[in-house]
Structures are given as structure tokens and as C-alpha cells.
N, C-alpha and C positions, 0 to 999 in steps of 0.2 A: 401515566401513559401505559397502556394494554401492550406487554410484548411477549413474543416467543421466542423463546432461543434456542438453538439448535445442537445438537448432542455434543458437536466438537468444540462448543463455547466452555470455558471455564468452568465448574458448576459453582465457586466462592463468586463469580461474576454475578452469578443470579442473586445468591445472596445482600452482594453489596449495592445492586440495582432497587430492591426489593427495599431495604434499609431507606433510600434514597424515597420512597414513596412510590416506587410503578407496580404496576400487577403486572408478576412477571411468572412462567412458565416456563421448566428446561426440562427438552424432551429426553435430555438424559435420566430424569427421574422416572420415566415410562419403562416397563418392562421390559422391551422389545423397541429398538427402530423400527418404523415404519416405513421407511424413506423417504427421501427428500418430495414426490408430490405431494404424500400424505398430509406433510410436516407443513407444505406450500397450503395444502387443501384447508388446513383446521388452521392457520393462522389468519386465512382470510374469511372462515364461516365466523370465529370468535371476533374478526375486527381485531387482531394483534401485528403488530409491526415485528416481522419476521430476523431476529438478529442473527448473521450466519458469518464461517471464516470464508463459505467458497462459491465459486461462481457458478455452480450447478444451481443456484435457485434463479438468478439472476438468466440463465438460458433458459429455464421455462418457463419464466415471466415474458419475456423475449419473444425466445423463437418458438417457442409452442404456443405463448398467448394464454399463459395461463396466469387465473385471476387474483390477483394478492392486494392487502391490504398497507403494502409500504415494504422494503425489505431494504435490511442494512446490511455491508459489506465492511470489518473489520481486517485490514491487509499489513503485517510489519509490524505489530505491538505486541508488546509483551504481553503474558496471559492478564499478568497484576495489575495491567493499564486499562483492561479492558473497559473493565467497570465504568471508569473515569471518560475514557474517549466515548463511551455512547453516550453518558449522560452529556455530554459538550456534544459530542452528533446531534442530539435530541436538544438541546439547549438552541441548538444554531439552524436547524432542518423538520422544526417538528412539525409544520404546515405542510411539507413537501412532504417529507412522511406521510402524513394522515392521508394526504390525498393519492397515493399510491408511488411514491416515485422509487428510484432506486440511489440508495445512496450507499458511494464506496469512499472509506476513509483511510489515506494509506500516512503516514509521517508525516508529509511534505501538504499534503493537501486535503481538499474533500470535493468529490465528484456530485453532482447530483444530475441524476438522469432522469426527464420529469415523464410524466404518464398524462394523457387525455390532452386539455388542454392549456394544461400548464407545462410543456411540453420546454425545457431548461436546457442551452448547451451546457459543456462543462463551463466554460469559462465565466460566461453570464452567471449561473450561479454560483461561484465562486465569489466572482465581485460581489455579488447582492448580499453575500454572506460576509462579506468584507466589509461591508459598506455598513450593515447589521450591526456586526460587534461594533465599529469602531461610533457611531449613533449611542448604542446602548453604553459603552464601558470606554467615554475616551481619555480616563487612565490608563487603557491597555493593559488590562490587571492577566500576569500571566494563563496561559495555557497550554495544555494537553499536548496540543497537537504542534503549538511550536516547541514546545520544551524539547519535541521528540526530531525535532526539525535537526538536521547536519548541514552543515555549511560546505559546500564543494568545494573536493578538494582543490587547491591550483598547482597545473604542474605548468613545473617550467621546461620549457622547451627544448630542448639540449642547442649550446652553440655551434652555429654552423663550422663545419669542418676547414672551412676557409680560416675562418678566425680561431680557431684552436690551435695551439700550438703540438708540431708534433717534433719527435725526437728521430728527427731523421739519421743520424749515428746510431740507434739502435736499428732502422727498421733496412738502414744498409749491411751495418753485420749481420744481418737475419739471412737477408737476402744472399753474401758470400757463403754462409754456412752451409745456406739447402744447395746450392752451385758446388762446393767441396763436397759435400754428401755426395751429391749428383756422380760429379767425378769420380768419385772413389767408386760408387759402385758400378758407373758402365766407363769402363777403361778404351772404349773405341771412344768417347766423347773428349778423352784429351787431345788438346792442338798445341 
């Protein structure tokens, strides 16, 4: 797989991409940023799937309409994880990739935003990706992206104050103490 990646990825990410078999490019080995259209421009003249941390390519793929050949969005991993979640990105989206879509990968999940007329909600490709692995590997042989999954937390609800017991003997001496305070200091207030 043909990718670019972009200055604020890892640069051991490219290496261990690389290792893995893809032709891969990191613009932080360039003398200079370019910036990001630059970066948008030359990943889709060379045919490279654009790997980035942030949503500024994802808006001018969008909202400018500008022309890219796949772009990945890594959100919540760790730098040392990177490696690993693309290649499972690309293991599980590399159809939709190729054919320009946008895909955001955060812990919990993986978006995929389709382009033309493969045009993907999130949810549908989600299941299709679901549906994918568990076809392909139904051992369920760990992953990436559940490993990095957190189970929510449960809080429990506090008991209602009806049912709670309260200590009414302290919250009555409270109550004479401020009343004696009270007294003590405005002396027309005794009867």
C-alpha cells in the first residue's frame, strides 16, 4: 500500500509501516512543511493514502472539495500504537481507502466516510467491517483497536434522600447553635 504521512505522525511509525511491506513517505523527512494542501496535493498526484493526526485534511477534502486519494485519521493512540492501528485500519478499510474515502479511527471504533459512489454511513460501515473480521477470523483473534477499547464506567446513582438515613440529632444541634449564635450577637432578638 502507497502512503503519506504527515509531519505530526511518528517518524518510527513510518519505519515500522515500511518494515511491514508499504511504500511509505513522511513529510517530516522534507526539508520544510509545505502545508497541509501541499501535503493533500502530492498525496493524491503520487496515488498515496494520506495518514494524518488531524482534521484539517479531512476539511479540504470536504469543504473545499479538494482531491485526495484516501485519507486516514488516527484520534486517542498512543504514538507506539500507531504503526499497528494503520496496518489493522488498512487490513479492515483498504477498498474504501483506495477508492478515496475518509477514514477516522478513534479506540472505541472506526468511521468510515465514503467518497463518490460508495458513499458509507458511519454505522453501515462499521457493521460491514464487523461483519468482515468476524467472516475472515472467527476465532476473534485479538486486536488493536479492541485492546485499546475501555469498558464504561458504571456509576451508581446516589440513594434517594428519602431512603437515606439521616441523623437528625446532629442536624437539630446545628440548627440551636446558629439560633444561640444568632442571639448572642443581635440582643433585641431575645424573647
Amino acid at each position: 500500500m502507497r502512503l503519506l504521512l504527515d509531519s505530526y505522525v511518528w517518524g518510527p511509525a513510518a519505519a515500522e509501516l515500511q518494515s511491514q511491506g508499504h511504500d511509505v513517505i513522511w513529510a517530516g523527512d522534507w526539508e520544510r512543511d509545505h502545508g497541509d494542501r501541499d501535503i493533500l496535493q502530492r498525496a493524491h498526484t503520487e496515488q498515496r493514502i494520506l495518514l494524518s493526526l488531524d482534521k484539517d485534511f479531512g476539511e479540504l477534502a470536504i469543504i473545499q472539495n479538494q482531491p485526495h486519494s484516501g485519507i486516514m485519521r488516527l484520534v486517542g493512540f498512543s504514538p507506539r500504537k500507531w504503526a499497528s492501528v494503520c496496518q489493522e485500519v488498512l487490513d479492515l478499510n483498504s477498498d474504501e481507502l483506495q477508492d478515496g474515502a475518509l477514514v477516522t479511527a478513534v479506540p472505541s471504533r472506526v468511521r468510515v466516510s465514503g467518497r463518490g459512489n460508495r458513499s458509507l454511513t458511519a454505522g453501515a460501515g462499521w457493521r460491514r467491517q464487523r461483519d468482515r473480521n468476524r467472516q475472515q477470523s472467527p476465532g476473534l483473534t485479538p486486536s488493536v483497536l479492541s485492546h485499546t477499547v475501555r469498558p464504561p464506567r458504571r456509576r451508581t446513582p446516589p440513594a434517594p434522600s428519602l431512603l437515606r438515613p439521616r441523623n437528625t440529632g446532629a442536624m437539630e444541634a446545628r440548627a440551636r447553635r446558629r439560633l444561640r449564635n444568632a442571639r448572642s450577637s443581635f440582643p433585641h432578638l431575645r424573647g
